[in-house]
N, C-alpha and C positions, 0 to 999 in steps of 0.2 A: 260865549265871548263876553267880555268883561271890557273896559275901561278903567282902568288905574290912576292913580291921584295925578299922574308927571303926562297923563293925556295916551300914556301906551294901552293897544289893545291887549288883553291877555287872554290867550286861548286856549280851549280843554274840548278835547275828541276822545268820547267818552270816561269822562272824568280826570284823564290824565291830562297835567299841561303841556303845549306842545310850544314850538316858538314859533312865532309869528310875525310878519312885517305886510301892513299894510297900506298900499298908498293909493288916494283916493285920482282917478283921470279924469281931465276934465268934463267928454261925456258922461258923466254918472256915475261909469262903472270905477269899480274897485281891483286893483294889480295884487292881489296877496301872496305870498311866499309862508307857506306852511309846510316846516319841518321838512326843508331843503328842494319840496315841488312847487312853481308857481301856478298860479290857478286867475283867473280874469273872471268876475262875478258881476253878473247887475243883482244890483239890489233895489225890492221892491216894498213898499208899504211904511211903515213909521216905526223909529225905536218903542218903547221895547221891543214888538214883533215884527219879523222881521221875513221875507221872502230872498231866497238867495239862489240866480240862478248859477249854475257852473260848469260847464261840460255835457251839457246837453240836460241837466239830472237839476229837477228843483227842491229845495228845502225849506225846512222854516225852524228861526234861529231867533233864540231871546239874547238882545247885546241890553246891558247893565252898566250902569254905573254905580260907582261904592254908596254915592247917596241915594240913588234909587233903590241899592240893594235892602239899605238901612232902613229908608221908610215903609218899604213894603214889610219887614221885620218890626218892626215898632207899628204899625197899622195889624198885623198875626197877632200880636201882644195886647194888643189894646193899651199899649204905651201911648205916650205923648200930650194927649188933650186931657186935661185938668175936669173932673166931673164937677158942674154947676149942683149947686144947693139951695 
């Protein structure tokens, strides 16, 4: 799961995108609607990693954003910082 630049989650179950709507409840937990079944998930621990519980079954799920995605790609690269001399 992803974050997109307009604030939409974008999501992929096993690689393919699926559509998604997520809205956060006040106690915590999260209402999602994935590819027309809803699902109520508490979410446990801090972005990136992520603990998700849902129907009794727990997982663990990386959510990203574009500039997250970007730095951890430019930090693989050894982009970005300028070598001192």
């Amino acid at each position: 799961m992803s974050v997109d630049p307009s604030g939409k989650f974008v999501v992929s179950v096993e690689g393919k995108p699926v559509d998604a709507d997520v809205v956060a409840i006040d106690d915590g937990s999260l209402s999602v609607r994935i590819g027309g079944r809803m699902l109520d998930m508490v979410v446990e621990g801090e972005p990136p990693e992520l603990g998700v519980v849902a129907s009794g079954y727990r997982a663990y799920v990386r959510v990203e954003s574009e500039r997250l995605r970007a730095a951890a790609a430019a930090k693989r690269s050894g982009g970005g910082a300028a070598e001192k001399r």
